[in-house]
N, C-alpha and C positions, 0 to 999 in steps of 0.2 A: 351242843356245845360250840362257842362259837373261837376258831383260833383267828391268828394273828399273821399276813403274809411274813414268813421269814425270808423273804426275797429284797424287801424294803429296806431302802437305808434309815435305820434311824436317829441320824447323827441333829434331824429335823424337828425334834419333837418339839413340842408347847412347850415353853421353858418356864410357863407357870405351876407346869404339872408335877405331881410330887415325884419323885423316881427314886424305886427301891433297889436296893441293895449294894453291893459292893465289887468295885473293879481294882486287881491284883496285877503285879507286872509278870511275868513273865517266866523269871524265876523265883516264885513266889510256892512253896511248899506245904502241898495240905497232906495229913493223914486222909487218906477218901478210898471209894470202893465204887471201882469203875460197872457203870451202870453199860452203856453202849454210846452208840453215836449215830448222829443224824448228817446231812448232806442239802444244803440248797445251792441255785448256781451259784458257782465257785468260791461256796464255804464249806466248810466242815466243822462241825464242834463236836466235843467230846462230852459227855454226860456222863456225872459221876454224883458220889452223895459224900457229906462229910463224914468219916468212921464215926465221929464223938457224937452226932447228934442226929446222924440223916438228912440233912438240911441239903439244898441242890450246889452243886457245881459244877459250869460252864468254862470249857478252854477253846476257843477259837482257835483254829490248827493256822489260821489268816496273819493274827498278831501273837501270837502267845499268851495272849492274856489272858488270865482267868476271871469269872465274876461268880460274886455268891450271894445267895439268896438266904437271910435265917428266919427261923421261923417268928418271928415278933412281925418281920416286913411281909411274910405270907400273910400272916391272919389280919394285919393292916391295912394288904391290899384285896381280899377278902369281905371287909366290910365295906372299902369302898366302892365292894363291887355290887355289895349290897345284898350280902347274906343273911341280913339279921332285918332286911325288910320284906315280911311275910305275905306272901301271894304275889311274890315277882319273880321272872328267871330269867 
């Protein structure tokens, strides 16, 4: 499996590129069920899942913000990763 450097700023990206999900301010309130957290330099984010559906959500301890990902943008980014084309990985 190949990840992604969570070191990188990606403030950079292809601005032709699709980009999924959703950024929340700060004091922005989900029902959710803290999952754990992770650490890169000098980030911290929190990992959590939405109680109603599962779905992920990200709080930056940096900004306060939250992002969330639901399941239509998983399974969208998914095939553009190219799940449904058979004999690739």
């Amino acid at each position: 499996m190949q990840t992604k450097n969570r070191d990188t700023d990606h403030q950079g990206l292809d601005p032709s590129r699709q980009l999924f999900g959703s950024l929340h301010q700060p004091h922005a309130l989900f029902l959710r069920t803290q999952c754990g957290e992770t650490t890169g330099t000098n980030r911290r984010y929190e990992l959590s899942t939405n109680a109603s559906d599962g779905s992920p959500i990200i709080h930056s301890n940096k900004t306060g913000q939250w992002f969330t990902l639901g399941w239509t943008d998983i399974i969208d980014m998914a095939i553009e990763a190219g799940i449904d084309n058979a004999g690739k990985k």
